[in-house]
C-alpha positions as CSV (number, residue, x, y, z in Angstrom):
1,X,-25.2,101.0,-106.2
2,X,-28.3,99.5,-107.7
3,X,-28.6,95.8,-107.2
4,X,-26.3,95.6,-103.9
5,X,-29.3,94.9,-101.4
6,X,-30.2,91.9,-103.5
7,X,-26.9,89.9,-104.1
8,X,-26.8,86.6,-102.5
9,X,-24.7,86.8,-99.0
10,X,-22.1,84.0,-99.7
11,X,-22.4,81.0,-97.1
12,X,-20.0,79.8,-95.5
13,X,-19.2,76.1,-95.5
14,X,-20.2,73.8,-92.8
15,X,-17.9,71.7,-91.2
16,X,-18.3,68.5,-89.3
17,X,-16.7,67.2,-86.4
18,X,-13.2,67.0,-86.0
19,X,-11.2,63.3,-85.2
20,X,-10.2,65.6,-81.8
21,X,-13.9,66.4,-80.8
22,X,-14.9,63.0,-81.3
23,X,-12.1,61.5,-79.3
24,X,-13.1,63.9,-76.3
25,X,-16.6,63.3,-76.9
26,X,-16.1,59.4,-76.9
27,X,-13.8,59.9,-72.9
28,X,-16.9,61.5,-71.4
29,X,-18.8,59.3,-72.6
30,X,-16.7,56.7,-71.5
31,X,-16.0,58.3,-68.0
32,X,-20.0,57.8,-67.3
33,X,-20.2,54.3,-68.7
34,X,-17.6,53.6,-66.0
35,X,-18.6,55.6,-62.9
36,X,-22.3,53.5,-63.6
37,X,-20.8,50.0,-63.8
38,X,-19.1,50.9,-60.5
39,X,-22.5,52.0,-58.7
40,X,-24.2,49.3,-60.3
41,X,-20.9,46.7,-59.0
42,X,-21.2,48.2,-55.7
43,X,-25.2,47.9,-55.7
44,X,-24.7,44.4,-55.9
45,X,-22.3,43.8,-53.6
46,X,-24.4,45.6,-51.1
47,X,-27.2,43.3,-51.8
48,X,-25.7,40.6,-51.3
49,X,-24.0,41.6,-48.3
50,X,-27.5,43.0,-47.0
51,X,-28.6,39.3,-48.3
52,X,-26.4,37.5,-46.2
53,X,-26.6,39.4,-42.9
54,X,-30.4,38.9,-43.1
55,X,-29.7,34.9,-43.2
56,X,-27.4,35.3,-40.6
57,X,-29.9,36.9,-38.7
58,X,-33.0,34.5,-38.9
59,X,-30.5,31.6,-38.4
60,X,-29.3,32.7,-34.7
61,X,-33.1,33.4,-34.0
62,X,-33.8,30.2,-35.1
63,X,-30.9,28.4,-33.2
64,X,-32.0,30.4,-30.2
65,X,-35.8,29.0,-30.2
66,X,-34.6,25.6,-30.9
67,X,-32.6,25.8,-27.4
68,X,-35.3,27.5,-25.4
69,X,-38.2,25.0,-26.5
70,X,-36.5,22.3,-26.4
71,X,-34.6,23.2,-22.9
72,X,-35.8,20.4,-20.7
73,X,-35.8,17.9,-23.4
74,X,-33.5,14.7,-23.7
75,X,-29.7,15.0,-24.5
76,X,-27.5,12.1,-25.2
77,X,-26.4,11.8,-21.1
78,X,-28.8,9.6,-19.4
79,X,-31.4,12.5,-16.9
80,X,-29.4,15.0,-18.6
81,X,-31.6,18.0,-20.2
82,X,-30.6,19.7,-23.4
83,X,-30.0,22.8,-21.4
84,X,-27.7,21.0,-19.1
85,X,-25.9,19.0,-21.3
86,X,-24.8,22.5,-23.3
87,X,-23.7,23.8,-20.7
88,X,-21.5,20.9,-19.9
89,X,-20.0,20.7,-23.3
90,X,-19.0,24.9,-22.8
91,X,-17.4,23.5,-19.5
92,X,-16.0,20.4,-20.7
93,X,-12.6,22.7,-22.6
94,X,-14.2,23.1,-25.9
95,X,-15.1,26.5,-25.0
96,X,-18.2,26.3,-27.0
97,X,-21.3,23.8,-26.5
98,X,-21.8,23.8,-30.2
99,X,-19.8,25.1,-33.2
100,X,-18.7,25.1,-36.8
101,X,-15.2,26.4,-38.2
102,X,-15.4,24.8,-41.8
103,X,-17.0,25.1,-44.7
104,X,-19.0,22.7,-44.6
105,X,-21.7,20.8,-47.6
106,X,-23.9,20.2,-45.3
107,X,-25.9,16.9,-44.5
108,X,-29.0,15.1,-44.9
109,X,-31.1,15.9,-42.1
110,X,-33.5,13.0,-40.9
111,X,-33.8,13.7,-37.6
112,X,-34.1,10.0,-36.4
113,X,-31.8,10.2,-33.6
114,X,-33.3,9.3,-30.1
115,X,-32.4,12.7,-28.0
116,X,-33.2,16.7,-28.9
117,X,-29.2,17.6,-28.7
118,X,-28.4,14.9,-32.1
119,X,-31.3,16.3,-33.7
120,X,-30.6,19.8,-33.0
121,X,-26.8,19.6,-33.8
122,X,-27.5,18.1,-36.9
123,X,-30.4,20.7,-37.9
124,X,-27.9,23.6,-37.5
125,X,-24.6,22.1,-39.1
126,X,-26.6,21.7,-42.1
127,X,-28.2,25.5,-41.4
128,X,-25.0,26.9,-41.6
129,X,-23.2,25.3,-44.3
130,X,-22.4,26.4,-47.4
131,X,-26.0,25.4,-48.7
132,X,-27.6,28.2,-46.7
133,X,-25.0,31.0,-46.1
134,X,-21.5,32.0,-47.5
135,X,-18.2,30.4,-46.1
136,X,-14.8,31.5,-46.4
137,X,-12.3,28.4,-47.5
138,X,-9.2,30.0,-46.6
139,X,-10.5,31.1,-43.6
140,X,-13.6,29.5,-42.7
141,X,-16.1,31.6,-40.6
142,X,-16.7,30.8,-36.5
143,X,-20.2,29.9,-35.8
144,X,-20.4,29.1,-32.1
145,X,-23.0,28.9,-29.2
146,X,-22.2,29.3,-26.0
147,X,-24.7,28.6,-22.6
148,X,-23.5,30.1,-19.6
149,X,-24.8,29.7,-16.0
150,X,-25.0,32.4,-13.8
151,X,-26.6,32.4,-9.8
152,X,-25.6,32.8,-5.9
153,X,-23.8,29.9,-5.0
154,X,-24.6,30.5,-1.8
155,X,-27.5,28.7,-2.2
156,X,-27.4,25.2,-1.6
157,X,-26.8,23.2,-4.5
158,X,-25.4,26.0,-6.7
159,X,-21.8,26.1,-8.4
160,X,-22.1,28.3,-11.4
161,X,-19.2,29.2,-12.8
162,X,-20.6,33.0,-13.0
163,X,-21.5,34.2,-9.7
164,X,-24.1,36.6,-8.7
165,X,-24.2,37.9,-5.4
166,X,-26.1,40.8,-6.0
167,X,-29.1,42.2,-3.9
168,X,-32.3,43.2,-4.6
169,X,-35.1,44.7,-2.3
170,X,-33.3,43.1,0.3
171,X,-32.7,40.1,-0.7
172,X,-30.5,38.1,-3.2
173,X,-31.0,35.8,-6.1
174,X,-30.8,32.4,-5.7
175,X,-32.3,31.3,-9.1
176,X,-30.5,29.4,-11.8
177,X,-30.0,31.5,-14.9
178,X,-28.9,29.9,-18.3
179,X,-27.7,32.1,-20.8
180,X,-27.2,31.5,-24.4
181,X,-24.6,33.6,-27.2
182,X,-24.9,32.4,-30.5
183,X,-22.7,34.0,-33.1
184,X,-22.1,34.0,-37.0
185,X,-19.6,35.6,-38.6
186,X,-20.2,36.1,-42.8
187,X,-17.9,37.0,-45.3
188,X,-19.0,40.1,-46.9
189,X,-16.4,40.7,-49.7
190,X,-12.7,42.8,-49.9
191,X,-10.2,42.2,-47.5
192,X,-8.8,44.2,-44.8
193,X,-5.8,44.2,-42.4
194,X,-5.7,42.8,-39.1
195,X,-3.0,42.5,-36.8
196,X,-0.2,42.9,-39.7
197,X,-2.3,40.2,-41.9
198,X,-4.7,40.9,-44.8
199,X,-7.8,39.0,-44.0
200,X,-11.1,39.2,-45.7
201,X,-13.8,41.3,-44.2
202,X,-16.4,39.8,-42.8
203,X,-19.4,41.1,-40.9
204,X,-20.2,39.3,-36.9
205,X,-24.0,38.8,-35.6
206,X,-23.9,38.1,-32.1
207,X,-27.6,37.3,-30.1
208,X,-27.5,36.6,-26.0
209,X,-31.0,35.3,-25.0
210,X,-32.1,33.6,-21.8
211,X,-33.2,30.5,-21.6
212,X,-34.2,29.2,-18.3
């Protein structure tokens, strides 16, 4: 029995990894590569998505206060104001006083024209083309405006096409109002079906303001 405490316990071979484990090893690894280039993917995409609603938003603001400051300027019919003459291009069958439905380059603003509704139509079909804001080819995105006149036509003088005939305190309205919509619709990637048709998505900013 002498000597049996001190032999040398035999050790056992290590062994490395087998071609199985590795292969395993390299999937879930693999697996998380992939689940982050789809949150990165769809990071972007929101981005720019987020991007281009934020243009589409300071755009219609902007097309707004062009409208309401420049109101009682000149349009291209003689005593005509701007205001006016928008509302007589929504009335005229065109069912919008200005609009865009192509993708459009743009153009070379210069603004030399000799009443506010040239100037002004030329400003915003060169906001919203394709140098400012994302367009659809295939199916170019609706930017419209829209005035609308709203009052008592029983008033003399009045013949809006909206009537208002309610009465306040006792009394009824008689003003002229002139309301603007101005609305931008922005592709915002994928597609989705509509009415039986696969169309791409796109996302609609709509702003009413008053103007007179």
């Amino acid at each position: 029995m002498v000597g049996i405490g001190n032999k040398k316990k035999e050790r056992k071979p290590i062994k490395g990894m087998t071609l199985i484990e590795a292969l395993v090893a390299t999937a879930i690894i693999g697996i998380g590569f992939v689940a982050v280039f789809q949150m990165v993917r769809y990071s972007v995409q929101s981005i720019g998505v987020s991007g281009e609603r934020t243009k589409a938003n300071y755009l219609v603001s902007m097309v707004a206060e062009d409208v309401i400051s420049e109101k009682h300027s000149e349009s291209p019919t003689a005593n005509t104001k701007l205001m006016d003459h928008l509302l007589i291009l929504r009335g005229s069958g065109t069912s919008a006083s200005w609009s865009m439905g192509t993708c459009s380059d743009g153009t070379t603003v210069n603004n030399n024209h000799t009443d506010a509704f040239s100037n002004k139509k030329e400003k915003w079909d060169n906001w919203f083309s394709t140098k400012r804001i994302k367009c659809n080819k295939k199916e170019p995105n609706r930017k419209s405006l829209k005035v609308f006149d709203i009052c008592n036509n029983s008033a003399t003088g009045n013949s809006c096409k909206y009537e208002n005939n309610q009465i306040y305190n006792g009394t009824g309205i008689y003003d002229k109002w002139y309301l603007g919509r101005m609305e931008v619709r922005v592709p915002v990637g994928g597609t989705t079906v509509k009415n039986g048709i696969r169309v791409q998505r796109e996302k609609k900013r709509i702003l009413y303001f008053q103007i007179h």
